[in-house]
N, C-alpha and C positions, 0 to 999 in steps of 0.2 A: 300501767297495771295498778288497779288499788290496792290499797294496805287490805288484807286481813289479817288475822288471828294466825300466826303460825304456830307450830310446836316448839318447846323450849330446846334451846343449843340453836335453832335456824331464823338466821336472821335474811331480814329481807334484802340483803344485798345477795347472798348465796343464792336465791330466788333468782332476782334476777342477771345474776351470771348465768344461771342455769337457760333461763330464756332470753340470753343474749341473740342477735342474728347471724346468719351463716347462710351459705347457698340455699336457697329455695328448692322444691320440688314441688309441681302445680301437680294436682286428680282434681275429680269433679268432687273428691271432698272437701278441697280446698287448699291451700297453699302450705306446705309442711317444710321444717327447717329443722333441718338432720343436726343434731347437739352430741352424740356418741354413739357409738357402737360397741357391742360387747359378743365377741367370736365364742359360741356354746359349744360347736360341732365343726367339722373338716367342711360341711356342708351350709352350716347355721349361724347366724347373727343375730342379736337382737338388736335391735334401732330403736332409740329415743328421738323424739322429733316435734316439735311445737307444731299448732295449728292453727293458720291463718284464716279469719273468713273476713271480708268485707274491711282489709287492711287491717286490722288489730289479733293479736294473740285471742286466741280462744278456749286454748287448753293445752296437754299432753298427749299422745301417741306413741306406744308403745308397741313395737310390733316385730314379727318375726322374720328373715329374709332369708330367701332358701337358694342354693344354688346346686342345678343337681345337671344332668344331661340334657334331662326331658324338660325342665324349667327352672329360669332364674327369674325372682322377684319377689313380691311383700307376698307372707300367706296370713295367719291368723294375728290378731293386734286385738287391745284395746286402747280407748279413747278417756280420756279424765279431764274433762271440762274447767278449764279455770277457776272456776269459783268449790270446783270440790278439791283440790289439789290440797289446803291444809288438812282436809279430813284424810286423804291417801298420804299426806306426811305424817300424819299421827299413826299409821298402822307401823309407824319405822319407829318407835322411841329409840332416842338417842343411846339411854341407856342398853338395848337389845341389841344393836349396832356396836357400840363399844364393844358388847361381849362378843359378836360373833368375829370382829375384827382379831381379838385376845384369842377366841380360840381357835380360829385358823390365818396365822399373820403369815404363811406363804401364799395366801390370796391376796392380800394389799401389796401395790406397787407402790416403792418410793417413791 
């Protein structure tokens, strides 16, 4: 990965913890490696997931996963290309993070 520009508080080790590796999952989009899940609904997940194309990271994947009777699997996602990932880090300042952390801390897990 190269160095960019990141936002202040995130350093590029945090980075690349984030885009450590893990199991794979191949599509014809390319090779995706599941980094967390966040349970929204009885039925809903959201999934963070790196994207592989041509052996190297290519970006981010963010998408939804639905489990219902009629269907289980990815529905609506977006995609965040590597090279824009500090501009979608900067929609987070650190300081608006802190606060929302402050004012709802029974949403952070120890």
């Amino acid at each position: 990965m190269t160095n960019v520009p990141l936002p202040q508080g995130v350093t590029q080790q945090q980075v690349e913890r984030l885009l450590s590796k893990k199991t794979p999952r191949v599509s014809s989009q390319g090779q995706f490696t599941e980094l967390g899940r966040l349970q929204t609904t009885d039925s809903t997940q959201i999934v963070l997931s790196q994207v592989y194309r041509d052996g190297s990271c290519q970006g981010l994947s963010i998408s939804k996963f639905i489990t219902t009777d009629k269907y289980t699997g990815f529905g609506k996602g977006v995609y965040i290309p590597l090279a824009d990932l500090p501009d979608f880090l900067h929609l987070f300042p650190k300081d608006d993070l802190q606060d929302a952390v402050d004012t709802y801390p029974e949403a952070v897990q120890s």
